[in-house]
VEXLUMSE-920873 format. One record per residue: residue in three letters; x, y, z of N, C-alpha, C in turn. Coordinates in steps of 0.05 Angstrom, whole numbers. Each point is the difference from the previous one (the first is absolute). Layout:
// residues N
<site rest="ALA" n_c1="X" n_c2="Y" n_c3="Z" ca_c1="X" ca_c2="Y" ca_c3="Z" c_c1="X" c_c2="Y" c_c3="Z"/>
...
***
This chain:
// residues 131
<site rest="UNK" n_c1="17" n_c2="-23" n_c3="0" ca_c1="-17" ca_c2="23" ca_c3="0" c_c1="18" c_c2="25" c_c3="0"/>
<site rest="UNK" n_c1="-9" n_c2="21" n_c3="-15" ca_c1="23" ca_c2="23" ca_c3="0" c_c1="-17" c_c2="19" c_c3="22"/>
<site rest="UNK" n_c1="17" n_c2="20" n_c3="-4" ca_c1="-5" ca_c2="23" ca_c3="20" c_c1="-33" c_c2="15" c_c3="-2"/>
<site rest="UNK" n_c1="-12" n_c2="-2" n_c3="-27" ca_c1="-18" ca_c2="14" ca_c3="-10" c_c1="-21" c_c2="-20" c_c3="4"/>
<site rest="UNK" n_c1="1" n_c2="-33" n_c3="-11" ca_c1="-19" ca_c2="-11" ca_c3="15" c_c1="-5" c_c2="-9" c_c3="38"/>
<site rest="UNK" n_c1="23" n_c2="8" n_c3="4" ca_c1="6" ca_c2="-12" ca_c3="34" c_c1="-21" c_c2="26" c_c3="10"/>
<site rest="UNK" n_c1="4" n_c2="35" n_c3="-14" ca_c1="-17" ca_c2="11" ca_c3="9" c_c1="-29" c_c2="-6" c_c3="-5"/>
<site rest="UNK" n_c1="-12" n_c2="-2" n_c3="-23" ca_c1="-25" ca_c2="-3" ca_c3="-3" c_c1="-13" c_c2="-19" c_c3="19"/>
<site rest="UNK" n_c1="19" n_c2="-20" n_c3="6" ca_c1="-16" ca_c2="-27" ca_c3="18" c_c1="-2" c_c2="10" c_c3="21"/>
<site rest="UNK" n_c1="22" n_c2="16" n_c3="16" ca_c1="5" ca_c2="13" ca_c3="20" c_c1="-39" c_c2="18" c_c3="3"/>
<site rest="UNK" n_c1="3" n_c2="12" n_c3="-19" ca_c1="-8" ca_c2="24" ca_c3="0" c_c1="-38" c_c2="-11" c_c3="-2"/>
<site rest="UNK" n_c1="-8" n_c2="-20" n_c3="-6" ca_c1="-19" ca_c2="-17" ca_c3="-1" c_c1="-4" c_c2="-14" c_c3="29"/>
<site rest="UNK" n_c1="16" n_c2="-6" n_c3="11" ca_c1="7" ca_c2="-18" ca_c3="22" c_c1="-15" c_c2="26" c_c3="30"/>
<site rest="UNK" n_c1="16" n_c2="24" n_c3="-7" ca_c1="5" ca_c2="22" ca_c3="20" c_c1="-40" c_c2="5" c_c3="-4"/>
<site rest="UNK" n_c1="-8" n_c2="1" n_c3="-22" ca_c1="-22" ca_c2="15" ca_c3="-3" c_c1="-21" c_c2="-24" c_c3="15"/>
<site rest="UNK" n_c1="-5" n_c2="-22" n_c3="-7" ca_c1="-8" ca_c2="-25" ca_c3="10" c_c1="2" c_c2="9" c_c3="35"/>
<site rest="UNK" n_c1="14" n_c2="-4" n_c3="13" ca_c1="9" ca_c2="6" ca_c3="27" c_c1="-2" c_c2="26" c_c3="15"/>
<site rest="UNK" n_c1="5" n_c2="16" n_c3="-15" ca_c1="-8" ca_c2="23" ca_c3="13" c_c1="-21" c_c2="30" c_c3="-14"/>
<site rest="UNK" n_c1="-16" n_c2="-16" n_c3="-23" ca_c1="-20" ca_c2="6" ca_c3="-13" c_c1="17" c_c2="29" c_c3="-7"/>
<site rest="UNK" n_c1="-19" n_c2="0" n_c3="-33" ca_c1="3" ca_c2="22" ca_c3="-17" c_c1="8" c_c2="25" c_c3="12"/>
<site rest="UNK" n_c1="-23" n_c2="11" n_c3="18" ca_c1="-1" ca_c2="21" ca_c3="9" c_c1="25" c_c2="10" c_c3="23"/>
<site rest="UNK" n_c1="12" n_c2="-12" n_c3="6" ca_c1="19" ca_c2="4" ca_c3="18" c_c1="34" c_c2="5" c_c3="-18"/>
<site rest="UNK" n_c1="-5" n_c2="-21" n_c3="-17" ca_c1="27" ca_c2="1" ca_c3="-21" c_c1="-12" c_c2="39" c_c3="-17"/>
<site rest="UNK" n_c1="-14" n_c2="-5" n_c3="-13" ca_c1="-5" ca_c2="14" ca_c3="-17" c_c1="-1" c_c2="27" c_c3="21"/>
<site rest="UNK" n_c1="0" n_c2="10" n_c3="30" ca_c1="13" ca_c2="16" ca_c3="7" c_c1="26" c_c2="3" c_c3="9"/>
<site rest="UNK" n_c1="10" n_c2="-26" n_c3="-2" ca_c1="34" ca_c2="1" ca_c3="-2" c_c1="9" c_c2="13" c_c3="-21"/>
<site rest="UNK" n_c1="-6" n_c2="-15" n_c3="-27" ca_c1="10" ca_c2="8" ca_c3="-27" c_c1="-15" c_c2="40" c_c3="-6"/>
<site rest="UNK" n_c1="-18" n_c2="9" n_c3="16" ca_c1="-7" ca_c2="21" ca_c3="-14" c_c1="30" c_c2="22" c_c3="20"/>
<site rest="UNK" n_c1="2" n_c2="-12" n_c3="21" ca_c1="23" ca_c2="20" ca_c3="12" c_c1="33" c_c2="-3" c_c3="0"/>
<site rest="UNK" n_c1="0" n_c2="-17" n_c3="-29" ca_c1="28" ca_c2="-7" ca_c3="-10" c_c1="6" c_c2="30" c_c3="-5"/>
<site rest="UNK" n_c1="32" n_c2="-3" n_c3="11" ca_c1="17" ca_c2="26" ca_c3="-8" c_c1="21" c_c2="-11" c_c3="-13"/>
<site rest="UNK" n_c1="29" n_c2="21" n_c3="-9" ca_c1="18" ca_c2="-5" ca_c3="-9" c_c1="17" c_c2="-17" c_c3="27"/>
<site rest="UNK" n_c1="-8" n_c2="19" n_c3="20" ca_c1="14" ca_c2="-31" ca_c3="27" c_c1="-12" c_c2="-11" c_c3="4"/>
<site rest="UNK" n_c1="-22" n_c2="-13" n_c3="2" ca_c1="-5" ca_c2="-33" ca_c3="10" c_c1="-6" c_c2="-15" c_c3="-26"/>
<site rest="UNK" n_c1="-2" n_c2="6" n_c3="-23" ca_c1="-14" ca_c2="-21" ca_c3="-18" c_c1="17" c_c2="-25" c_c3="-6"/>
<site rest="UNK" n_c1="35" n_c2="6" n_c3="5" ca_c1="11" ca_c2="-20" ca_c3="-5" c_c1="0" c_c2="-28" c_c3="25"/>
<site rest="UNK" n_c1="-9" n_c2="12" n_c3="25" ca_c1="-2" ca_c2="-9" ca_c3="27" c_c1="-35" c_c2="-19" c_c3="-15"/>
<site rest="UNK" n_c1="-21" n_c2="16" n_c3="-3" ca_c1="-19" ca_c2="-19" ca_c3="-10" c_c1="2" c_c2="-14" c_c3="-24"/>
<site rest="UNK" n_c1="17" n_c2="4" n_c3="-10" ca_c1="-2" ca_c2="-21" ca_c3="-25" c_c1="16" c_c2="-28" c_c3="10"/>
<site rest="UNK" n_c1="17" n_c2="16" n_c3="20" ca_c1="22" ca_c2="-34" ca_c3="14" c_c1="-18" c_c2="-15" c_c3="12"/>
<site rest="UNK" n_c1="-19" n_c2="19" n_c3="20" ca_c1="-15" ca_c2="-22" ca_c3="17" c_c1="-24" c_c2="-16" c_c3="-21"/>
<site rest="UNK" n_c1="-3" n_c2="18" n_c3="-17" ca_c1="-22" ca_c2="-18" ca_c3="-10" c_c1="15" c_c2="-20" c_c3="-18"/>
<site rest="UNK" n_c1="23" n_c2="-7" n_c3="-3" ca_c1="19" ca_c2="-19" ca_c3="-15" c_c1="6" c_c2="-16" c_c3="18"/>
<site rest="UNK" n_c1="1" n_c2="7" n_c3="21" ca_c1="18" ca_c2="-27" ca_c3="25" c_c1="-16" c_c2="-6" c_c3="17"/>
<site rest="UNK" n_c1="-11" n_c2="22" n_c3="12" ca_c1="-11" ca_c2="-1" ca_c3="22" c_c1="-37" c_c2="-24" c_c3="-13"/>
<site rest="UNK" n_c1="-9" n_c2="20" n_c3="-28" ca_c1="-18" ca_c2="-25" ca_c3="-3" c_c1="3" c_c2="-19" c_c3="-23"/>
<site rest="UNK" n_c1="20" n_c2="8" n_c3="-14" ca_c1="7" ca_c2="-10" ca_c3="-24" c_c1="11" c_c2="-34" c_c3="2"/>
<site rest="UNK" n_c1="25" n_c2="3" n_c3="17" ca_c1="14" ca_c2="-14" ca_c3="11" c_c1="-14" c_c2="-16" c_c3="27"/>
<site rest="UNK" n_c1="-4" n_c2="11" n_c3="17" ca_c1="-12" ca_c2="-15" ca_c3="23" c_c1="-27" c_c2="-6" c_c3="1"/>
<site rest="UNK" n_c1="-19" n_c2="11" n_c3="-1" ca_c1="-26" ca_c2="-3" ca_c3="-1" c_c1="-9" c_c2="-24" c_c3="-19"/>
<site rest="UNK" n_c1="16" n_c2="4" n_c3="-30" ca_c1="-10" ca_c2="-20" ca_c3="-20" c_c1="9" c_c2="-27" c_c3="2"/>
<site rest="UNK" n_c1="16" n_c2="6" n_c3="26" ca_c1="20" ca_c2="-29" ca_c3="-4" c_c1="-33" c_c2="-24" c_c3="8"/>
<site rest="UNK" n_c1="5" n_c2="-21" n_c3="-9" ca_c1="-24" ca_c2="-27" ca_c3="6" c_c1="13" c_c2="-18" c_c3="21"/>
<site rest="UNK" n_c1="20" n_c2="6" n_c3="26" ca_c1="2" ca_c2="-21" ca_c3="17" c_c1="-20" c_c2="19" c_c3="28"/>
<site rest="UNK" n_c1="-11" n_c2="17" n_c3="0" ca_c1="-20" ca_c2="3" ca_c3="20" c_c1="-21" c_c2="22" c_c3="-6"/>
<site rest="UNK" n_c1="-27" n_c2="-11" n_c3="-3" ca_c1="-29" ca_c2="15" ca_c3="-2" c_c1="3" c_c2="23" c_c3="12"/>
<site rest="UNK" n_c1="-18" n_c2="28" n_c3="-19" ca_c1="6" ca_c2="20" ca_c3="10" c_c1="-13" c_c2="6" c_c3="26"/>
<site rest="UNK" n_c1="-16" n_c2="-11" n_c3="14" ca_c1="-16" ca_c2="0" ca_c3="25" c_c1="25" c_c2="-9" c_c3="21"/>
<site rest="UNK" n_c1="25" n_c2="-29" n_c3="-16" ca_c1="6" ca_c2="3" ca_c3="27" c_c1="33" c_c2="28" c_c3="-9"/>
<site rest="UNK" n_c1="0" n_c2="9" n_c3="-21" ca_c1="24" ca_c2="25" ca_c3="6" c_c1="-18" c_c2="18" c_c3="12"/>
<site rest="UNK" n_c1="-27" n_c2="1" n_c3="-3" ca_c1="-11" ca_c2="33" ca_c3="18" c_c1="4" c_c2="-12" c_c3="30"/>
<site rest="UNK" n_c1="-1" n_c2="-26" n_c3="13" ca_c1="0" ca_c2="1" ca_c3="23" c_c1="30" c_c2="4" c_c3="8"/>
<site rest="UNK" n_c1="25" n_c2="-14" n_c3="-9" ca_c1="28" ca_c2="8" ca_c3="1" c_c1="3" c_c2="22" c_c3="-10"/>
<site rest="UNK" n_c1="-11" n_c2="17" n_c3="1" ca_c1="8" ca_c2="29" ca_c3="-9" c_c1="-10" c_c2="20" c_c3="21"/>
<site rest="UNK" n_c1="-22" n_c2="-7" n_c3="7" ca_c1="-13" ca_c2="16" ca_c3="20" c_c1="19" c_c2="-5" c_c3="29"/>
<site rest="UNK" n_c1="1" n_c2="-28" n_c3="0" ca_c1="22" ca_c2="-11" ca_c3="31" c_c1="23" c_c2="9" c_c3="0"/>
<site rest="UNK" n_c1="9" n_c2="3" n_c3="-29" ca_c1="26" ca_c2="23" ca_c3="-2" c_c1="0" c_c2="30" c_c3="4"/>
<site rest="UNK" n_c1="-23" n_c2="9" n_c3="-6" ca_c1="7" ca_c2="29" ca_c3="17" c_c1="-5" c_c2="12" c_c3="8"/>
<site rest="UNK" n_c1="-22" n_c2="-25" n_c3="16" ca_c1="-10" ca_c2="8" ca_c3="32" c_c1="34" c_c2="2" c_c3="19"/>
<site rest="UNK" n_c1="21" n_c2="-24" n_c3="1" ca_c1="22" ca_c2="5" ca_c3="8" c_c1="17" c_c2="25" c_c3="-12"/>
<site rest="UNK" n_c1="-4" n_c2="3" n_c3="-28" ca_c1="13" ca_c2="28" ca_c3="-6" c_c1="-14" c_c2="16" c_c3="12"/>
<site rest="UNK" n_c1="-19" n_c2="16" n_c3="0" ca_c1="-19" ca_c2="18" ca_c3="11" c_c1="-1" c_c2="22" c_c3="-16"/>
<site rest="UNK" n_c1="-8" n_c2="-18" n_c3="-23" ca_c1="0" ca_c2="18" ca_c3="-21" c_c1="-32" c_c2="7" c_c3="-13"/>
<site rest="UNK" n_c1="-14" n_c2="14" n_c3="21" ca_c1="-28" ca_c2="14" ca_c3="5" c_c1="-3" c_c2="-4" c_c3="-24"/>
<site rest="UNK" n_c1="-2" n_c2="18" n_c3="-17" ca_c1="-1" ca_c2="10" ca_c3="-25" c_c1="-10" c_c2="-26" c_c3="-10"/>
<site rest="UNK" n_c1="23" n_c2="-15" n_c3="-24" ca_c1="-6" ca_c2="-25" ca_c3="-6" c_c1="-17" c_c2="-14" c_c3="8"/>
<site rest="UNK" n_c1="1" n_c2="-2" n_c3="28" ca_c1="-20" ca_c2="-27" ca_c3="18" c_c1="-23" c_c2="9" c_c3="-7"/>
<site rest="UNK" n_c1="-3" n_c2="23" n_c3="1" ca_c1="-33" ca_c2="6" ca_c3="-12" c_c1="-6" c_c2="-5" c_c3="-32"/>
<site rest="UNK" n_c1="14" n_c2="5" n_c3="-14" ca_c1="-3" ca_c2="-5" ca_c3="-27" c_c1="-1" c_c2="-29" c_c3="-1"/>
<site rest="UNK" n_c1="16" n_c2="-14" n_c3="16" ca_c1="-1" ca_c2="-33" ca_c3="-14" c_c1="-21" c_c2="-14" c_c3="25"/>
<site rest="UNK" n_c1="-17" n_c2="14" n_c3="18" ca_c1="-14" ca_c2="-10" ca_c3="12" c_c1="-26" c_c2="5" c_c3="-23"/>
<site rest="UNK" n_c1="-5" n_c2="32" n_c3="-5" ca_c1="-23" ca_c2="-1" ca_c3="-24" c_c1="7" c_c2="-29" c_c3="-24"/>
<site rest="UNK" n_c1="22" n_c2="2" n_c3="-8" ca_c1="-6" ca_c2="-17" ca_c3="-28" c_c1="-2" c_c2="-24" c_c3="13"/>
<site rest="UNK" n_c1="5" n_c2="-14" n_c3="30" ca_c1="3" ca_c2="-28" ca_c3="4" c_c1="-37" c_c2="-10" c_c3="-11"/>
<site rest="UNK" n_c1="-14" n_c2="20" n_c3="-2" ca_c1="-31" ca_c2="-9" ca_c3="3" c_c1="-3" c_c2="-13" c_c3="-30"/>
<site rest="UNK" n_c1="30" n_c2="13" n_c3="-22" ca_c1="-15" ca_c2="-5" ca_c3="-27" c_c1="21" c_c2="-20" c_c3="-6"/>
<site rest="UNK" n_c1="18" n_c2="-16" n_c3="12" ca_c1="3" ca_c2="-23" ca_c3="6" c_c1="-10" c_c2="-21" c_c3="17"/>
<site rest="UNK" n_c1="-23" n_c2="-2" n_c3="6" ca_c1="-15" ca_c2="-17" ca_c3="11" c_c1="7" c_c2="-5" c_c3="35"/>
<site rest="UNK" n_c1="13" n_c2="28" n_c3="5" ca_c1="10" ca_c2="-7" ca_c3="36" c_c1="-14" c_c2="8" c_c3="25"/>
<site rest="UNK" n_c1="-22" n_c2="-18" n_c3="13" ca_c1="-11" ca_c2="12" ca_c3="16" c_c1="0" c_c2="4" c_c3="18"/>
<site rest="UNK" n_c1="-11" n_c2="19" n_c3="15" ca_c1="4" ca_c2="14" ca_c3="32" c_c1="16" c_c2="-24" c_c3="15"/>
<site rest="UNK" n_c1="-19" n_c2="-24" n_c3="1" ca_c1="16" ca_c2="-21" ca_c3="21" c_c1="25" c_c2="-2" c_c3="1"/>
<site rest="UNK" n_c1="5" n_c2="0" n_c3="-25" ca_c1="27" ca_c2="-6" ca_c3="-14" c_c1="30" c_c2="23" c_c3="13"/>
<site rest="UNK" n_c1="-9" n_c2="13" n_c3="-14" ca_c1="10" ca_c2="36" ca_c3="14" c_c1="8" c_c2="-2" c_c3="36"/>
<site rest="UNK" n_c1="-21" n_c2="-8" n_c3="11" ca_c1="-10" ca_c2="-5" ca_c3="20" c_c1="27" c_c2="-12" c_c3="12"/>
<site rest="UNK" n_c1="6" n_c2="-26" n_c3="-11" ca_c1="17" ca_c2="-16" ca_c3="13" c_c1="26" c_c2="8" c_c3="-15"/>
<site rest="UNK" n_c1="5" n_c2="17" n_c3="-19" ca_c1="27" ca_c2="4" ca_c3="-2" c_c1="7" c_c2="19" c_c3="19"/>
<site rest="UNK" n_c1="-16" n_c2="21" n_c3="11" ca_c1="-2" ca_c2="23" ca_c3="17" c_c1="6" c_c2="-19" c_c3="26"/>
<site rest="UNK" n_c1="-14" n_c2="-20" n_c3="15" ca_c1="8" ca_c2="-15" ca_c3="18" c_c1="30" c_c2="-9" c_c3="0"/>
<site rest="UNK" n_c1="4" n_c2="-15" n_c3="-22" ca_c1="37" ca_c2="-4" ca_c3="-8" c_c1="9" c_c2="18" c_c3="2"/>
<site rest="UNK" n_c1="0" n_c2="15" n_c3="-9" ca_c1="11" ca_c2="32" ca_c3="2" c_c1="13" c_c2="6" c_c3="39"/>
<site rest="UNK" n_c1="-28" n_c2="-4" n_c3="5" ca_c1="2" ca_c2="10" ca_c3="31" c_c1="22" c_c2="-15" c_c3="14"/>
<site rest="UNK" n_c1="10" n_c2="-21" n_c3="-7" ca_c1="25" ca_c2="-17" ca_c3="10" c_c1="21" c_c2="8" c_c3="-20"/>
<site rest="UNK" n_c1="6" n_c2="-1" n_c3="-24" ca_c1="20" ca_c2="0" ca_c3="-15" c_c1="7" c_c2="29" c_c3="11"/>
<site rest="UNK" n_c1="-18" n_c2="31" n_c3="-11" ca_c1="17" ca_c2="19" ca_c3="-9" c_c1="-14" c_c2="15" c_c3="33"/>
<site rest="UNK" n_c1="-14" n_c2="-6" n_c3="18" ca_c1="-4" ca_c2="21" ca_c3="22" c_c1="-32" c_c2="-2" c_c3="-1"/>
<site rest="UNK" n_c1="-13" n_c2="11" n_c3="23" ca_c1="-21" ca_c2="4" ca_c3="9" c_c1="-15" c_c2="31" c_c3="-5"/>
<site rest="UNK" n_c1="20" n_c2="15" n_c3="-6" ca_c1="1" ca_c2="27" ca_c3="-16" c_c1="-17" c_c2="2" c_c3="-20"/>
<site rest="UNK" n_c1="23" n_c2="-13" n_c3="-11" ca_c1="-10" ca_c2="-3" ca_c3="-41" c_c1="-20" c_c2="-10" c_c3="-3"/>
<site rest="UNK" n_c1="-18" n_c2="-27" n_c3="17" ca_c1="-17" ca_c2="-8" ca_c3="-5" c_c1="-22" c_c2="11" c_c3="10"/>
<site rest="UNK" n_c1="4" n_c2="9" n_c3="21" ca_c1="-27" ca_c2="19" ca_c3="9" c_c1="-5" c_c2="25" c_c3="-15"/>
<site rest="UNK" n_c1="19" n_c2="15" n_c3="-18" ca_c1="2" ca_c2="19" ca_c3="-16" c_c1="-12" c_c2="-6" c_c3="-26"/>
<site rest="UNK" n_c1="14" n_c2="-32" n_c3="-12" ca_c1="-16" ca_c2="-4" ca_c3="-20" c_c1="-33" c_c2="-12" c_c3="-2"/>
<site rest="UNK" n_c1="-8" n_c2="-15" n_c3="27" ca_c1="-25" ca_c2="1" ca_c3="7" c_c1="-14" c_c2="27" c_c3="-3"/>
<site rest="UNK" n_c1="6" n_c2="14" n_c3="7" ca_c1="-21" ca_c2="28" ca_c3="1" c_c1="5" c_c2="5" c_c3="-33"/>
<site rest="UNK" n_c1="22" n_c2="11" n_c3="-11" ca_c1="-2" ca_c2="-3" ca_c3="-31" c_c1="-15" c_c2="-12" c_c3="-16"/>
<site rest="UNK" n_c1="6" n_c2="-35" n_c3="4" ca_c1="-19" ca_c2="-15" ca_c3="-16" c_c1="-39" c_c2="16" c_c3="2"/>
<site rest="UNK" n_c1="-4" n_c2="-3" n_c3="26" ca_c1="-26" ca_c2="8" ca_c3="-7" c_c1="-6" c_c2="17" c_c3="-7"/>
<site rest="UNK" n_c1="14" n_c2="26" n_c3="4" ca_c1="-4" ca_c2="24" ca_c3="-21" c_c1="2" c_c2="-1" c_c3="-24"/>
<site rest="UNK" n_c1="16" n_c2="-16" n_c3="-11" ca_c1="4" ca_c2="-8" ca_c3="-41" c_c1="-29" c_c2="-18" c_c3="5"/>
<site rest="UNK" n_c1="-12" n_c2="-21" n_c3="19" ca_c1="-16" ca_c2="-3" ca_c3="-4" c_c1="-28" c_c2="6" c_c3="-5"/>
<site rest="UNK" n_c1="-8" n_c2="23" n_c3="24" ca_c1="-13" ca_c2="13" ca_c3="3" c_c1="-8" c_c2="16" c_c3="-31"/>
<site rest="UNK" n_c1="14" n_c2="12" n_c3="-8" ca_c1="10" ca_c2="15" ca_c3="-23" c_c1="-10" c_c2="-12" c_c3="-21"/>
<site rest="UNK" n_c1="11" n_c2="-26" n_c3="-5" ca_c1="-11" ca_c2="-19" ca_c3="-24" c_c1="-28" c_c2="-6" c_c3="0"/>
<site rest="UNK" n_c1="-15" n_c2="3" n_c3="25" ca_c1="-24" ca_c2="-11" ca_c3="3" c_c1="8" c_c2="-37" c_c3="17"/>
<site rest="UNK" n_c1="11" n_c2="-18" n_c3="-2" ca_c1="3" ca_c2="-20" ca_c3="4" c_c1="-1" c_c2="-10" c_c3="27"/>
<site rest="UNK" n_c1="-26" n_c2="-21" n_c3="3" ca_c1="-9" ca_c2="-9" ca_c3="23" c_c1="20" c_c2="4" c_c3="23"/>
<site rest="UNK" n_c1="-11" n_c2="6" n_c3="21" ca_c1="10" ca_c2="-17" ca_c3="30" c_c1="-6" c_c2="-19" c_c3="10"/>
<site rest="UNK" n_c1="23" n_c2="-11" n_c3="8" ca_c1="4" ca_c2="-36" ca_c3="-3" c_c1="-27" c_c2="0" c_c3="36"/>
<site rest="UNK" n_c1="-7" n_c2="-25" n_c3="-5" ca_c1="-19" ca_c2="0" ca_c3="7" c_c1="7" c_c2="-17" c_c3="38"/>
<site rest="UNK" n_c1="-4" n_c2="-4" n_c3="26" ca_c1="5" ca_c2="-13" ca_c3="19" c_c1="0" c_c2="-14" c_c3="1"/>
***
C-alpha cells in the first residue's frame, strides 16, 4: 500500500470511528502548521493501526480509552469515549475498563474519567445503565 492509499483507508477508517462530523471539523481548521501533523495521523495513527485485522475496532476503542485514562489525556478520552458508541462499546464495557483503570493507573483518573464518561454520555443521549 503506498502513502496515498494508506491515507484514504486511514481516512475512511477515522470517519467510521469518529463520524463525519468531527473529522470534517478537523479538516476545515487545517493550517499551513498542523496539516502535515493530520495527514501523519490519519496515515499511521488510522491508516496503519486501526486497519490492521489482528484486533476488532471495539476492542482498539476499549485499549485506547485504558490508555489515556493512564495518560490523562482529558481531551482524547472524551473523543474516543464518544466514538467508542460507533464501535459497538457499551457503557458496561467502559464501565469495567474505568474499574481496571482504578488499580492499574490510580483512583484519580478513574473517578475523573467516571464523571466524564457520563457527560459524553449524557450529551449523546445514551441510556443509563440500569441497577
Amino acid at each position: 500500500m503506498d502513502e496515498k492509499q494508506r491515507y484514504e483507508a486511514g481516512m475512511q477508517v477515522r470517519r467510521a470511528v469518529l463520524g463525519d462530523a468531527h473529522v470534517d471539523r478537523s479538516l476545515e481548521k487545517l493550517t499551513p502548521f498542523n496539516s502535515e501533523f493530520q495527514e501523519m495521523i490519519t496515515r499511521h495513527a488510522w491508516g496503519d493501526i486501526w486497519t490492521r485485522p489482528g484486533l476488532p475496532r471495539h476492542t482498539r476503542s476499549l485499549i485506547t480509552i485504558a490508555m489515556l485514562i493512564g495518560m490523562n489525556r482529558e481531551g482524547e478520552l472524551t473523543l474516543h469515549l464518544r466514538a467508542a458508541k460507533n464501535n459497538g462499546v457499551s457503557r458496561e464495557e467502559i464501565k469495567e475498563v474505568i474499574m481496571q483503570s482504578a488499580i492499574y493507573c490510580g483512583i484519580p483518573a478513574a473517578n475523573a474519567t467516571f464523571h466524564l464518561a457520563e457527560a459524553v454520555w449524557d450529551e449523546l443521549g445514551v441510556e443509563s445503565l440500569q441497577d
